[in-house]
Short mmCIF file of the C-alpha atoms (twelve columns), coordinates in Angstrom:
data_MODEL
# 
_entry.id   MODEL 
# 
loop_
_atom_site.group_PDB 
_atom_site.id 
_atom_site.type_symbol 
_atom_site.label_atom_id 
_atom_site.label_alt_id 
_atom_site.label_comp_id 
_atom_site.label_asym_id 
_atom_site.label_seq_id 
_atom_site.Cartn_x 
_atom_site.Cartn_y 
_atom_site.Cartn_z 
_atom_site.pdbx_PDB_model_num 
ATOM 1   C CA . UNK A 1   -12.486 153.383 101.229 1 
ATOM 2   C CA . UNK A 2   -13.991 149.684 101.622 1 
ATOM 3   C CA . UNK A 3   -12.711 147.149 99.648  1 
ATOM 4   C CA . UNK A 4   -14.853 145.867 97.005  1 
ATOM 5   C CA . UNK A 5   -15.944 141.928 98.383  1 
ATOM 6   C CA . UNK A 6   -14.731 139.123 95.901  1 
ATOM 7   C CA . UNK A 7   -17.257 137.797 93.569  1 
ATOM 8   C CA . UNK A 8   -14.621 134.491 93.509  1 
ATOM 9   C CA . UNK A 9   -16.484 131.490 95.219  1 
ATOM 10  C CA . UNK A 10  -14.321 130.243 98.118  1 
ATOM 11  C CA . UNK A 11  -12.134 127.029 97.274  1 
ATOM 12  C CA . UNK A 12  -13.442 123.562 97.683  1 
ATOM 13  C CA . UNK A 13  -11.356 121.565 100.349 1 
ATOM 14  C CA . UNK A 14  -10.898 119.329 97.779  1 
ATOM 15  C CA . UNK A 15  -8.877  122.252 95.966  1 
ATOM 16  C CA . UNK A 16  -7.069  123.374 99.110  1 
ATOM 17  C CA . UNK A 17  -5.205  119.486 99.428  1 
ATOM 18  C CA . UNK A 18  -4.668  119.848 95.843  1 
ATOM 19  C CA . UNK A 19  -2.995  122.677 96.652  1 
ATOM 20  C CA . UNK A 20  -1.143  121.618 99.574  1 
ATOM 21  C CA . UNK A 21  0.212   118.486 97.886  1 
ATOM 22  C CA . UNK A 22  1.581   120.724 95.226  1 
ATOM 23  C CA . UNK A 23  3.563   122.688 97.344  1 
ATOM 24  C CA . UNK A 24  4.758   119.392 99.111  1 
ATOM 25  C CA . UNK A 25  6.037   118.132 95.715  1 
ATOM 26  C CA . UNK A 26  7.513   121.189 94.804  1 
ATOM 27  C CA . UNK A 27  9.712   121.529 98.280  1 
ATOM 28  C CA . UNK A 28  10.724  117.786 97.661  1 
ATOM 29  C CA . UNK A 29  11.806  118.283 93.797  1 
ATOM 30  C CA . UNK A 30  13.778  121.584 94.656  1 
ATOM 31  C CA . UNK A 31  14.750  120.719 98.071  1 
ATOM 32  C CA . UNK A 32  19.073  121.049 99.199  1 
ATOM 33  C CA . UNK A 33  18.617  119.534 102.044 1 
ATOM 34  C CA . UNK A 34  16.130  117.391 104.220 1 
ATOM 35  C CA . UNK A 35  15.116  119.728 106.830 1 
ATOM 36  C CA . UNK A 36  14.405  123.457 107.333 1 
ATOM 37  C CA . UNK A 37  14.117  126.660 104.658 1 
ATOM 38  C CA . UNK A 38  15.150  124.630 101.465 1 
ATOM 39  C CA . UNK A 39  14.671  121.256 102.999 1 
ATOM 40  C CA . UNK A 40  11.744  118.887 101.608 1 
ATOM 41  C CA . UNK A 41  10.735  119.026 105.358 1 
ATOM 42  C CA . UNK A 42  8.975   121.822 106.990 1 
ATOM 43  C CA . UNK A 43  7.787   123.389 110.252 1 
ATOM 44  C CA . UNK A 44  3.975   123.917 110.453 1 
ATOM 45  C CA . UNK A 45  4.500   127.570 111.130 1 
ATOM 46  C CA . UNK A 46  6.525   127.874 107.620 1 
ATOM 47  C CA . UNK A 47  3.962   126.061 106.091 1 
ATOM 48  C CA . UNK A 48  0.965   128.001 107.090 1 
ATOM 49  C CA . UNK A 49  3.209   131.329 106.369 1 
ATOM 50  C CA . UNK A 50  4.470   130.400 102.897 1 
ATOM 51  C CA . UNK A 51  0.540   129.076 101.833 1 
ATOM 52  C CA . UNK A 52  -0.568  132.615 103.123 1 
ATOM 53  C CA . UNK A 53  1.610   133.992 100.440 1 
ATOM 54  C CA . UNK A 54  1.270   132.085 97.605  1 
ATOM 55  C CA . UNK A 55  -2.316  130.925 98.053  1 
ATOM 56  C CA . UNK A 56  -3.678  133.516 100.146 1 
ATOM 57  C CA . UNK A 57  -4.697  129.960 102.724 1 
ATOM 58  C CA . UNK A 58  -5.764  130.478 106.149 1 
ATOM 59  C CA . UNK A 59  -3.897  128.836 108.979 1 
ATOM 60  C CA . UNK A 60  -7.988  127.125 109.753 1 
ATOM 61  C CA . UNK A 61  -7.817  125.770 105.658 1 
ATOM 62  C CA . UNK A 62  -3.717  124.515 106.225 1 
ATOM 63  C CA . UNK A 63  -4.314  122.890 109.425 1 
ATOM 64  C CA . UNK A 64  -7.445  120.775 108.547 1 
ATOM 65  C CA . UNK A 65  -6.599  119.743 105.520 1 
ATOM 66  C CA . UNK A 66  -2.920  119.075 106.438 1 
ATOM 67  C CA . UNK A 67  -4.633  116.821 109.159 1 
ATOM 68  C CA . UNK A 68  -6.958  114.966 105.620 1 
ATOM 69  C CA . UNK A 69  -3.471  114.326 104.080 1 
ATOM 70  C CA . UNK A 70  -1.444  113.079 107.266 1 
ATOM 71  C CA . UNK A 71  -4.794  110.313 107.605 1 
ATOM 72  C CA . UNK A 72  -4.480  109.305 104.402 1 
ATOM 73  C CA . UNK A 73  -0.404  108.789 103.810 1 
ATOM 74  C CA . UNK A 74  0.268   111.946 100.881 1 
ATOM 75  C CA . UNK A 75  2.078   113.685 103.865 1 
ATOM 76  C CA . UNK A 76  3.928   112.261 106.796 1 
ATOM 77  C CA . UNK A 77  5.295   114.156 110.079 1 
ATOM 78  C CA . UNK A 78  8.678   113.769 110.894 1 
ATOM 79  C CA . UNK A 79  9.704   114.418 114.663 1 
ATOM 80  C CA . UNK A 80  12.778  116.165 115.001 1 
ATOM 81  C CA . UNK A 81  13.905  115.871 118.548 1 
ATOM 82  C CA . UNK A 82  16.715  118.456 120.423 1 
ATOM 83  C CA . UNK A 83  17.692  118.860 124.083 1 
ATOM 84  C CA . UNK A 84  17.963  122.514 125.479 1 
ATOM 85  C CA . UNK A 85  20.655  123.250 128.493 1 
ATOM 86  C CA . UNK A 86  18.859  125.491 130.922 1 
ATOM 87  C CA . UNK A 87  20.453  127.875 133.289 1 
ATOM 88  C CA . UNK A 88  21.415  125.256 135.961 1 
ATOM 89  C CA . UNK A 89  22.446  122.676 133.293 1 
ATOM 90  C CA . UNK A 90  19.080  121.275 133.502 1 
ATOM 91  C CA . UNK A 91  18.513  119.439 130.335 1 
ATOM 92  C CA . UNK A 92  15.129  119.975 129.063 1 
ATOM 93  C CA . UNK A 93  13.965  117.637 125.984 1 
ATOM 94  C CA . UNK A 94  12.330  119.500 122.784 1 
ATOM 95  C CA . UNK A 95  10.148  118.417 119.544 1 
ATOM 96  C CA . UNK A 96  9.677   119.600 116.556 1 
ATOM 97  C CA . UNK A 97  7.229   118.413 113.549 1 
ATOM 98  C CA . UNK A 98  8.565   118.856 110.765 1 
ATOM 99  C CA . UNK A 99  5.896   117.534 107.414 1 
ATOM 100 C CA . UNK A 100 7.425   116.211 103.848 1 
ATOM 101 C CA . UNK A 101 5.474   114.136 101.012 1 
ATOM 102 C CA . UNK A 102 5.538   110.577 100.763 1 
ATOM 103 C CA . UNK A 103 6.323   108.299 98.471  1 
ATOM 104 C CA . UNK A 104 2.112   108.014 97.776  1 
ATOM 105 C CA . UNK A 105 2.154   111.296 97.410  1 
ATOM 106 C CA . UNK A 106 4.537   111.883 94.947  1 
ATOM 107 C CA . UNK A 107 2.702   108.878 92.766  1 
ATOM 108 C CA . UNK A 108 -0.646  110.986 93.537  1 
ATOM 109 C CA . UNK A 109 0.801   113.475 91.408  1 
ATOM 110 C CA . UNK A 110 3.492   111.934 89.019  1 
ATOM 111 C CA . UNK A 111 1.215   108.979 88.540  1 
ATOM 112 C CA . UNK A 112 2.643   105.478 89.538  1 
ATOM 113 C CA . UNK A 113 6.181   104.605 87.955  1 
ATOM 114 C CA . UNK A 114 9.049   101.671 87.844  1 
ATOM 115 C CA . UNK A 115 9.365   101.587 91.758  1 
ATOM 116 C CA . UNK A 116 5.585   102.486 92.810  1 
ATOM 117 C CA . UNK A 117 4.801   99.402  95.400  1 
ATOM 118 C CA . UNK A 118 1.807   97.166  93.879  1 
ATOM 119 C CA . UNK A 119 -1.256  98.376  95.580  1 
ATOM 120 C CA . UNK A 120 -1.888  94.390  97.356  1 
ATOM 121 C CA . UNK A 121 1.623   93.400  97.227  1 
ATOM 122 C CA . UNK A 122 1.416   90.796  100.334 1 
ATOM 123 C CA . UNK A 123 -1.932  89.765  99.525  1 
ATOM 124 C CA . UNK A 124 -2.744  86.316  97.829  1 
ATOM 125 C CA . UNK A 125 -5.211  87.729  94.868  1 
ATOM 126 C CA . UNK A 126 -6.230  84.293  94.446  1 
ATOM 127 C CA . UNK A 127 -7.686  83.156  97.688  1 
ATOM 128 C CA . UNK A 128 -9.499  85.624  96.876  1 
ATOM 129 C CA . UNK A 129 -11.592 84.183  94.282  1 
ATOM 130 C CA . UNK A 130 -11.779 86.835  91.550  1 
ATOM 131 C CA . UNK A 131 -9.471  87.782  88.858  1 
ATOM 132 C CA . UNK A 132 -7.052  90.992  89.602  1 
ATOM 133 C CA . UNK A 133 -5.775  93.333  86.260  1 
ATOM 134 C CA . UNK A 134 -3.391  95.838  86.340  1 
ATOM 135 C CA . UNK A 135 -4.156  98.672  83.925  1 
ATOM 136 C CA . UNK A 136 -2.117  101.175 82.219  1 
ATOM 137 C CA . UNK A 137 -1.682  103.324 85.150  1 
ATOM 138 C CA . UNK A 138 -0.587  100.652 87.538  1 
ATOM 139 C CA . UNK A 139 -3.924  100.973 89.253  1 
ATOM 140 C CA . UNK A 140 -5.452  97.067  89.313  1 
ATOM 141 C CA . UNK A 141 -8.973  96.264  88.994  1 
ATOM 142 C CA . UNK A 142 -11.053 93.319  89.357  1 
ATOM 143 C CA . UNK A 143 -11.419 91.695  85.406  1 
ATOM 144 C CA . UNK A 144 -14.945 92.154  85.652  1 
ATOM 145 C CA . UNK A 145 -14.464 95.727  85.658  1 
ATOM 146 C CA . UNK A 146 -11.965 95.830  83.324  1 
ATOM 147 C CA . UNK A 147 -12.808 98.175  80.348  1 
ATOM 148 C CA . UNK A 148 -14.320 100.580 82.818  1 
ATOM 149 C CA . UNK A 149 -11.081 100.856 84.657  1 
ATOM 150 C CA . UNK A 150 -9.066  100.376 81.534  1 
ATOM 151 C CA . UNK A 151 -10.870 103.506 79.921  1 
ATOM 152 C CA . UNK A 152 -10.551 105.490 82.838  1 
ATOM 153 C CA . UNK A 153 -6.585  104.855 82.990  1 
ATOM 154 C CA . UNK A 154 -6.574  106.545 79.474  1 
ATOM 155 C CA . UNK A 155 -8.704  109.914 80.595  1 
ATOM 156 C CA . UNK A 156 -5.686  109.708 83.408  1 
ATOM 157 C CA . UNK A 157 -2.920  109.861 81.002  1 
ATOM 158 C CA . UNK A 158 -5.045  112.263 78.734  1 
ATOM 159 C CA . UNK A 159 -5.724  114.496 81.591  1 
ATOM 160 C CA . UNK A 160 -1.991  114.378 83.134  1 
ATOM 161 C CA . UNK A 161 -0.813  115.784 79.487  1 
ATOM 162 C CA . UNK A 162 -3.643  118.329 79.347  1 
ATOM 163 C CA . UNK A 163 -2.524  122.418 79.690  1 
ATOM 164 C CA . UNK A 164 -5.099  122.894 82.597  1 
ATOM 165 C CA . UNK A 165 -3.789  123.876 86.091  1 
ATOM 166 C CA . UNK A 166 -1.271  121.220 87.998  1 
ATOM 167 C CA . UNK A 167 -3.992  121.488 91.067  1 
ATOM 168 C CA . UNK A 168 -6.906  121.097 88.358  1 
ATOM 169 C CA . UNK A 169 -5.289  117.690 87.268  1 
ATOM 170 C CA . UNK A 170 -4.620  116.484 91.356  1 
ATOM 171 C CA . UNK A 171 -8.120  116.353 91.935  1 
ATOM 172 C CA . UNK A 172 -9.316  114.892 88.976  1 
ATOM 173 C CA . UNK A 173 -6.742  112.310 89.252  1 
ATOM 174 C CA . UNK A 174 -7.426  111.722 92.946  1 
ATOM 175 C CA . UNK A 175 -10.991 111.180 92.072  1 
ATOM 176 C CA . UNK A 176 -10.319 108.756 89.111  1 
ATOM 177 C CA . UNK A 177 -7.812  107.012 91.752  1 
ATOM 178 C CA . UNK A 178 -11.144 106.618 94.221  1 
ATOM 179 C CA . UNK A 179 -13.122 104.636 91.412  1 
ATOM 180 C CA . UNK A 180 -10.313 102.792 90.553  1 
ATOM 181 C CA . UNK A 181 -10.003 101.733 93.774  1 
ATOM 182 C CA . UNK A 182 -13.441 100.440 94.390  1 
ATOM 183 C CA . UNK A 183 -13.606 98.847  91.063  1 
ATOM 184 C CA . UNK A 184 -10.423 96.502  92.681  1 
ATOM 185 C CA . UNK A 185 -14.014 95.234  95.117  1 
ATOM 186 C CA . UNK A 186 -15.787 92.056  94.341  1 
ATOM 187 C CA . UNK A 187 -18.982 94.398  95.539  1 
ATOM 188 C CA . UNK A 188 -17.467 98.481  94.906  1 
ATOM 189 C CA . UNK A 189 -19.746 101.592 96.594  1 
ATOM 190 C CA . UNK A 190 -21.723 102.213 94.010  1 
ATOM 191 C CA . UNK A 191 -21.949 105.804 95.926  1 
ATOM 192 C CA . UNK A 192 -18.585 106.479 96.180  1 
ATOM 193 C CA . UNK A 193 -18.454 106.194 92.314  1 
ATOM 194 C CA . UNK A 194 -20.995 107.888 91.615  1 
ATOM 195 C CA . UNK A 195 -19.385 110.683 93.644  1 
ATOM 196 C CA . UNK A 196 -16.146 110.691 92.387  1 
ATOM 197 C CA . UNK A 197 -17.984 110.499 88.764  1 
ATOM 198 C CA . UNK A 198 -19.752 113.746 88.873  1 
ATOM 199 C CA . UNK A 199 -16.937 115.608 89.477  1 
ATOM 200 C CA . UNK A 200 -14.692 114.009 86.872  1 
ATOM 201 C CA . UNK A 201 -17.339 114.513 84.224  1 
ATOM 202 C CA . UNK A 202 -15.974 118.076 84.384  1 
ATOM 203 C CA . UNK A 203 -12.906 117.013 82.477  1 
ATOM 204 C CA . UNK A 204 -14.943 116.797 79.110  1 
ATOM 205 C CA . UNK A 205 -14.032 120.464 78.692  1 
ATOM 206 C CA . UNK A 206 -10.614 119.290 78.800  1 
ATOM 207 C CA . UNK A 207 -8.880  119.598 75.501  1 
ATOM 208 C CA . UNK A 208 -8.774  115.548 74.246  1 
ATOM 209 C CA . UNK A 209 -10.767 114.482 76.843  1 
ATOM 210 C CA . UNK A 210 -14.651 114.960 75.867  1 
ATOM 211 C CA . UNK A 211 -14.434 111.378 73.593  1 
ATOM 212 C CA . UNK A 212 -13.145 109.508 76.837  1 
ATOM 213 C CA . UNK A 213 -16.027 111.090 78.958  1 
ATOM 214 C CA . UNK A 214 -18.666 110.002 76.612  1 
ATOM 215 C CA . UNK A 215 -17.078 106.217 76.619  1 
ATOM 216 C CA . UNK A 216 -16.203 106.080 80.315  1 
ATOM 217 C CA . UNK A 217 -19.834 107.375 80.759  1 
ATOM 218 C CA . UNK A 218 -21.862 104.942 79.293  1 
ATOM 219 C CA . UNK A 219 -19.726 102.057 80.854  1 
ATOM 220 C CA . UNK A 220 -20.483 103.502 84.067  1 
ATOM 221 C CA . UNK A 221 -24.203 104.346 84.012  1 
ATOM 222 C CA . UNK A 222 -24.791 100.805 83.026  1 
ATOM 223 C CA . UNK A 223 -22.401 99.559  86.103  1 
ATOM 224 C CA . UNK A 224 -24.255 102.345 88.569  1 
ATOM 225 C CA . UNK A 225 -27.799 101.267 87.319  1 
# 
């Protein structure tokens, strides 16, 4: 008999490192031990199994996207090095990569907390010439930008305490973190807003969430045009 084909559009890469950031968090929270089955670290081929299984991920959709989060700091490898006596005694060095969540990725999801790092700690915000805020979610901003970024910190909280999926909240988040970030410009992308915008406008369905839309959307079509 032939299987029926799945009307259920294929996921979004954006979705799959939502994913995959998940189940980095997850290892770390329940984790025994640092490395290995129940460690918070783990070999690529574990990886790419246990995804099979509980996301039904290719080893093509782990791979690249583990390679998006290693480039930008949610995931870090850790090189786990072992020497293996061959018949002879010849010593013959060995690697393994093993790949955990960072600290950054851990805020991704919790949201920053008590011992998140200040986003330009090490940089002097006043030679700068322009006024740096920090708002409610320990993003900063520059003050010109202020109750764009402010509102924006309250869809975060809003949408972190919302019943909708823990991968459904990643991305939103992540994209609210990508405005937030450009905002911290004297001269943002106006396109990488914009970007990051029409996918967040998504999150007036949200339960709570459809007033803070409407605000954060006429503050920003006046900023984009």
């Amino acid at each position: 008999m032939v299987k029926a084909k799945s009307d259920k559009p294929p996921r979004t890469n954006n979705e799959i490192r939502s994913l995959m950031l998940q189940y980095f968090y997850d290892r770390n929270k329940n984790a025994t031990s640092s490395m290995g089955k129940k460690g918070s670290a783990i070999k690529i081929s574990d990886i790419k199994a246990e995804l099979k299984t509980q996301h039904s991920l290719t080893q093509q959709e782990v791979q690249s996207n583990l390679t998006y989060l290693l480039s930008q700091g949610w995931v870090k490898e850790k090189p786990f090095e072992k020497r293996v006596v061959a018949k002879g005694g010849t010593v013959i060095p060995a690697t393994t990569n093993y790949y955990l969540i960072t600290a950054a990725g851990i805020d991704k999801i919790e949201g920053p907390g008590e011992f998140t790092m200040p986003k330009f700690e090490g940089i002097n915000i006043h030679a700068t010439g322009h006024n740096i805020i920090t708002l409610g979610d320990g993003n900063q901003v520059n003050a010109e930008y202020g109750d764009l970024g402010q509102a924006l910190a309250e869809l975060r909280k809003a949408i972190t305490q919302s019943d909708v999926s823990e991968g459904q909240k990643i991305g939103l988040v992540a994209d609210i973190d990508t405005i937030e970030s450009q905002l911290a410009k004297t001269e943002p992308n106006r396109g990488i807003i914009a970007a990051a915008w029409n996918t967040i406008k998504a999150a007036a369905s949200i339960n709570g969430c459809a007033a803070l839309i409407g605000k954060i959307s006429s503050l920003i079509t006046t900023f984009l045009y």
